[in-house]
N, C-alpha and C positions, 0 to 999 in steps of 0.2 A: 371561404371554402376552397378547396385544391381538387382538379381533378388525378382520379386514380390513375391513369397512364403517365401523368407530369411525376407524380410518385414511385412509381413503378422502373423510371428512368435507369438503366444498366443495372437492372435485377436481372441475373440468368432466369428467366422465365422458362417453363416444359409446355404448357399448355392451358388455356384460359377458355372459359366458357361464361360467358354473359359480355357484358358490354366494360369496357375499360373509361368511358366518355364518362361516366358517374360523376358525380362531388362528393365528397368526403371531407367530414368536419375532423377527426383526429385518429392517430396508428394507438392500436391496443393490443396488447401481448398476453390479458388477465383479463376475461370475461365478464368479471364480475363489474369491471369499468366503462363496459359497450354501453355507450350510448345509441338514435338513431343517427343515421348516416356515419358512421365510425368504420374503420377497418380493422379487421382480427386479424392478426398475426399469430399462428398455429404455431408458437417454439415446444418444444420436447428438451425439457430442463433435466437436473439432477434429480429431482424430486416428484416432479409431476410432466406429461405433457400435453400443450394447450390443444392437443389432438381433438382429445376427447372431451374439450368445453366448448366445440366447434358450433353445435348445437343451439347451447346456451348463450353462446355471444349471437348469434341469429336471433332469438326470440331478444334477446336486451336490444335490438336494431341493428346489428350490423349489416352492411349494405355489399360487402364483399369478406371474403375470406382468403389469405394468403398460407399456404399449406405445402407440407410436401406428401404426406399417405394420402392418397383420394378418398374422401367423405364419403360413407356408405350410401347418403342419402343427402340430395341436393335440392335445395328450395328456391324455388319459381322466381325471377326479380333478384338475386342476389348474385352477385359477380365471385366467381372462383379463379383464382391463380394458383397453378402449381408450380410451385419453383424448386431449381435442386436443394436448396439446404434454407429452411426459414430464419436460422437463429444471421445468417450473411444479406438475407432480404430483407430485414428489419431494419440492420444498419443501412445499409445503402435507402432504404426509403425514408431513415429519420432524417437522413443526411438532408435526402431530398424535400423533405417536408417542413424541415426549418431553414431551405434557401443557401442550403451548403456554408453553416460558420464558421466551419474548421481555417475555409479557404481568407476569409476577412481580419485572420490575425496570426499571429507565429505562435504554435502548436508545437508544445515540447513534450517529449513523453518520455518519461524517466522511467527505466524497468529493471528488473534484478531480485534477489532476494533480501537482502539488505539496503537500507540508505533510501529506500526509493522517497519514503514521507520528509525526513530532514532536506535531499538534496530540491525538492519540490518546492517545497517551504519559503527553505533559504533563498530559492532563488526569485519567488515572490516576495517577497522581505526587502531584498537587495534590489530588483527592478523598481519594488516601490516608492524606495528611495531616491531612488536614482528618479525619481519622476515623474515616471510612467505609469498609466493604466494598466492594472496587469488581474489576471486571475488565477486562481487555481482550483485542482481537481486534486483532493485528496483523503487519506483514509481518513483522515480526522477532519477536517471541514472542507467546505466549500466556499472558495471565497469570488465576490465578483465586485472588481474593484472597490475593496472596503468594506461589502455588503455579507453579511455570514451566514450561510446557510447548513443543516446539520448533514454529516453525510454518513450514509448507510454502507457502502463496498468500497474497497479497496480501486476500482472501478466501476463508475456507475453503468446502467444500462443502456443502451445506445440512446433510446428516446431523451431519460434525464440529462445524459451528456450535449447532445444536439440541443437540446436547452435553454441547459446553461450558457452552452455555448452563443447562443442568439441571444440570451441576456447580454452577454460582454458582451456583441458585436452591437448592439444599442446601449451601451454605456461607454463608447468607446476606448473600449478594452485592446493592447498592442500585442501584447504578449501573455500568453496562456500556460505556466506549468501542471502537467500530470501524470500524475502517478498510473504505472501500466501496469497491473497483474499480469498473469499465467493465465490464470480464470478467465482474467479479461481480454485476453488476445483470442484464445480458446475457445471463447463463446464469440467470437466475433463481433464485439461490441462496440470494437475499434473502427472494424472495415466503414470505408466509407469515408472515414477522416482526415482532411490532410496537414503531414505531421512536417514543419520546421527541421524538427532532430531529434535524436533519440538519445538516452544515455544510458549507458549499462554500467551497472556498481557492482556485482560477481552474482554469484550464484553458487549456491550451498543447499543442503538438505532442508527440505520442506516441501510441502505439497502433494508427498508420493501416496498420499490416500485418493487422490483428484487424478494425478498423471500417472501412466503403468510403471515407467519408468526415471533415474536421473536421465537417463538421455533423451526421452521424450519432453518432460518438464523443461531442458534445454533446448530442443528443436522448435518448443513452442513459444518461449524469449525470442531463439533465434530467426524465427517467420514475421518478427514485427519489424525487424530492423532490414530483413530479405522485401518488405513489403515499402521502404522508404523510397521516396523518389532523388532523381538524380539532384533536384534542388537544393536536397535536404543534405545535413549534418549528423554523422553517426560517431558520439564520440564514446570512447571506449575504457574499462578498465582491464589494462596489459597484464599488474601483476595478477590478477587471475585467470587459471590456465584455460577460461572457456571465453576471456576477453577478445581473443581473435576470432576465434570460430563464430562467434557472433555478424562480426561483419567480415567474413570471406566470400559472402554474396552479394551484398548489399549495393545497389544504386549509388548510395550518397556518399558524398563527400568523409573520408573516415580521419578523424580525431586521437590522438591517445592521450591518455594520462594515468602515472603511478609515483610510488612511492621506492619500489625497486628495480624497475625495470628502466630501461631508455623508451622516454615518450618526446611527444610533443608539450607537454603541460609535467612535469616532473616538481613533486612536491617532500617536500623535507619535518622532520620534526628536529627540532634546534632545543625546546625544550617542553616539558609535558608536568603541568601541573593542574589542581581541583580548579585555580583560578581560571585556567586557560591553556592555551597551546601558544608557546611559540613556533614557527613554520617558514619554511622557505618554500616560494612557485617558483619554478625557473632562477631569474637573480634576485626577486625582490622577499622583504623580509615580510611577516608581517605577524602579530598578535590577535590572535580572536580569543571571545569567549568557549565559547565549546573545547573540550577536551578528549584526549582517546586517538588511536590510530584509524580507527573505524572512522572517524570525525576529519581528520587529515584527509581519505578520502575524498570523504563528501566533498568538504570544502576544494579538493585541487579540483573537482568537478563541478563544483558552482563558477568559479576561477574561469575554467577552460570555456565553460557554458556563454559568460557573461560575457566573455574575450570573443568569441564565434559570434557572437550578436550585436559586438559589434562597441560595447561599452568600453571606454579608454583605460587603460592601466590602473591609473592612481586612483580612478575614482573607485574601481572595482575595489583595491585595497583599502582601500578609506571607509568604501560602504564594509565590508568584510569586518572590520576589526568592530563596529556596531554591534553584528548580527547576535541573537542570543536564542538558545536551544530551543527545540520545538517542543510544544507539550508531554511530556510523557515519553522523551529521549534525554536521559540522563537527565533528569531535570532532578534538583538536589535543593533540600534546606540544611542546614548544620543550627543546633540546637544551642541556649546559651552555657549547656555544661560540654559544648562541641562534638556531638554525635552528630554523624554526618549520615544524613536517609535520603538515598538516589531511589527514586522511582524511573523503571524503564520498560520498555515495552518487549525487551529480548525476550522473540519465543522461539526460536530456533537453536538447534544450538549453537551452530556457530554464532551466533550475536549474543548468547548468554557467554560465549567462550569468549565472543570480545569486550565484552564489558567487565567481565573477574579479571580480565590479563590487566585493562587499561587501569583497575584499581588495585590488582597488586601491583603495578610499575611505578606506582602514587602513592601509596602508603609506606609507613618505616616500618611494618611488620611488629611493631609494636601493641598493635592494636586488632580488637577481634572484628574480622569481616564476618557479620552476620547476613545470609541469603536465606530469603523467602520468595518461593520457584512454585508454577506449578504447570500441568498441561492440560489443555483444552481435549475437552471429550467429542467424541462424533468427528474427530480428523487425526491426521497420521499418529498411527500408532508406534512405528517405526524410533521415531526420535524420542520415545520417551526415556527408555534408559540411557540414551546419546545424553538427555539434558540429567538424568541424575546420577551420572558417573561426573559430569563434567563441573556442574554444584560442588559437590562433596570432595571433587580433587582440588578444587580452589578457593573455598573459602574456610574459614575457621570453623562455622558454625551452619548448617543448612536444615530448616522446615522448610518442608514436602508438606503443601496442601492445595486445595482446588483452585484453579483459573476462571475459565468456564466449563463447567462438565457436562453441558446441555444435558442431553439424555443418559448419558452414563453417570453409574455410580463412582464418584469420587474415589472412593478408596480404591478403587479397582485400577482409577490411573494412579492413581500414587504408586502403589504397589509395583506398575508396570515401570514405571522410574526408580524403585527400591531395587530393579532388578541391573541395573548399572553400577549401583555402587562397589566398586573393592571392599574385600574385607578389612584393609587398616582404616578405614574410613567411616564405616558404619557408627563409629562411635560418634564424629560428629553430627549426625541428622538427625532427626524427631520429625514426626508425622501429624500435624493438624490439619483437618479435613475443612474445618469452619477458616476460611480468609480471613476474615477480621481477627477471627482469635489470635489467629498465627502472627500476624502483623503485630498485635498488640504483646504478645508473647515475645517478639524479636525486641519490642522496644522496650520491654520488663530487662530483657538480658542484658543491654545495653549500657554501657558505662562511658563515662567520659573517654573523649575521643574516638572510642569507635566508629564503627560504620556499618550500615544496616544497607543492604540492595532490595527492593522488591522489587520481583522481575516476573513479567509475562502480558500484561493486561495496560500497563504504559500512560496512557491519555483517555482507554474508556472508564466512563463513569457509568456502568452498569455489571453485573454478573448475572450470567444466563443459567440457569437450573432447572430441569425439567420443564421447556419450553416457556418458562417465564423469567423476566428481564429485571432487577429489582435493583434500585441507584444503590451503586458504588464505586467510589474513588478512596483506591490505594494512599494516593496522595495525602486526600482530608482525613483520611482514617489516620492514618502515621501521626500526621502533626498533630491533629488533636488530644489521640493519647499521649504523645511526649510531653504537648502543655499540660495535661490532668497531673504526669506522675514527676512533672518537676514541681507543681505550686508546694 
């Protein structure tokens, strides 16, 4: 049991009525989980807010409520706090409530619109190697030293992250990478946390149905890195133009790395093939798997990360030339009549625009790049014709069909992507609504040596349609049909 005031510890508190000396067995944000003696935490989400379940987590037992509207109607024996902003008092009290683990390990938090899952990844891959205990926090799993857990958000909620985090810090976990949303900086799920370093990989169009503005969506990167302490390491990506702006305020310690600019970590491509990248960091050479310029990033950012933390040269490249692509980032089979089918998670556009440039610089143009693209329903509406002007201006061949459409009609996004194309282009697209079809359609058109991209969806293994969830992977669908239609 924990008493509510040890929790309550540097919450901006307004005013409390009942006793703070309580015990409380766990922090709840969802009503329907109040157990007796539990604390309600009253957040006001995008969808719903916990305002109005205040009621209802009382009669499930809550023993106090944490809020900022004042509850029309207060019941006799339960502890009320009002504090200025709930979704900021939940983290500071998860923090509180599982013993502060952020503090018991080195906590990196990779943010940006791109790169944020590969440079996470990679660099749990690489520390693992290298020996160490290590975890991570990311859109595709969660891992705690070795142990795999499924993961839900891009960042999880301050309760699950605290955690987790207590899980590594009893498995003796050294180092922590994780992936930082917008979302998740926004919602305050961070606060409370204390972060090693930061790393910024650019920022591009995304999110603008969530943020009002690009420069808001920026300002809102830019508050996590304004929030690192003097301890900490803020390492940066230069050649993008919001790379500085990022840390012109920041406490910590500031980093650079690029591909065109003068940094401190300065990375090269020597040469660019399906096998791999050759690359240069500073003087040293070195060979990885991964391929793409988008990838060169990463890596002078796993590079720079590994360097700051203190790992020796050689072994960084040594570990490096190992590392192999994360699920559902360019991850690629080639067929035995050599059709080459990359599965990637590019839903932006700029990350569809990096992944067509990186495989026409690879290809002899000999061959038809067949793209199948599509965009998720119930968020930004903005980039859809960005991503089907940018399909159809670069590859041979492009189906237009659904990602996840949750609650919208599929064809209605498509259509909203029909509306980017140029007219000398239209001739190569077609429109299937049904995913699978489309997929399977691309690998019908397919002939030796080609190349097939499915792009949007990456490493999930489900599609969302009218609020239900039903298994699928791009991945298994592709290769399955390619074996049916070569026996």
């Amino acid at each position: 049991m924990k008493v509510l005031k040890d929790i309550l510890y540097k919450v901006a508190i307004e005013s409390v009525c009942g006793s703070t000396h309580c015990e409380v067995s766990n922090l709840q944000y969802d009503s329907r989980k109040v157990k007796p003696n539990d604390v309600f935490v009253a957040v006001k989400g995008v969808q719903s807010d916990g305002h109005q379940f205040i009621q209802q987590a009382i009669k499930n037992g809550a023993v106090a409520v944490v809020f900022e509207k004042d509850p029309i109607k207060k019941v006799q024996g339960v502890t009320y706090v009002q504090v200025e902003s709930s979704s900021e008092a939940l983290a500071i009290m998860a923090a509180n409530y599982y013993n502060h683990p952020s503090e018991n390990l080195s906590l990196i938090g990779v943010t940006g619109t791109n790169g944020k899952t590969t440079i996470a990844s990679l660099l749990y891959d690489l520390f693992k190697a290298a020996g160490f205990k290590v975890g991570l926090l990311s859109t595709v799993k969660i891992l705690v030293d070795g142990t795999v857990y499924p993961a839900t958000h891009t960042t999880p909620d301050a309760l699950v992250i605290n955690s987790y985090l207590q899980d590594m810090n009893q498995a003796g976990v050294e180092f922590c990478f994780m992936e930082v949303s917008s979302h998740g900086i926004h919602q305050q799920r961070t606060k409370g946390l204390v972060f090693k370093g930061g790393i910024f990989t650019n920022l591009t169009h995304d999110h603008l149905d969530y943020h009002d503005s690009f420069a808001s969506y920026r300002d809102v990167k830019k508050s996590f890195f304004d929030g690192l302490p003097k301890s900490a390491f803020a390492l940066t990506n230069v050649d993008d133009k919001n790379g500085k702006i990022m840390v012109q305020n920041t406490m910590a310690k500031v980093h650079t790395y690029a591909l065109k600019s003068y940094a401190n970590y300065r990375a090269q491509i020597l040469e660019n093939q399906f096998k791999g990248l050759l690359m240069k960091i500073n003087d040293s050479e070195l060979w990885v798997k991964l391929i793409g310029t988008f990838n060169a990033y990463n890596l002078a950012a796993v590079f720079a990360c590994a360097d700051i933390l203190g790992l020796k040269h050689d072994e960084i490249l040594r570990l490096m030339s190992t590392l192999e692509s994360v699920s559902g980032r360019f991850e690629y089979f080639v067929t035995n009549t050599n059709i080459t089918v990359i599965i990637d998670y590019a839903h932006t556009p700029d990350a569809l625009k990096n992944i067509l440039q990186t495989i026409n610089a690879i290809r002899t143009k000999n061959e038809t790049l067949i793209t199948v693209v599509g965009c998720g329903g119930d968020r930004d509406k903005t980039k859809r014709p960005k991503m089907g002007h940018i399909a159809s201006a670069l590859s041979s061949k492009v189906i237009f069909t659904s990602d996840n459409p949750r609650s919208e009609d599929p064809e209605t996004i498509i259509s909203d992507m029909e509306q980017g194309v140029e007219p000398q282009n239209f001739k190569r697209i077609m429109s299937i609504t049904n995913r699978k079809q489309a997929i399977k359609t691309a690998c019908q058109l397919a002939t030796a040596n080609d190349i097939i991209l499915v792009a949007g969806k990456g490493h999930e293994t489900y599609q969302e349609i009218k609020g239900e969830r039903t298994d699928f992977n791009d991945y298994e669908i592709a290769k399955t049909v390619l074996n049916q239609l070569q026996k």
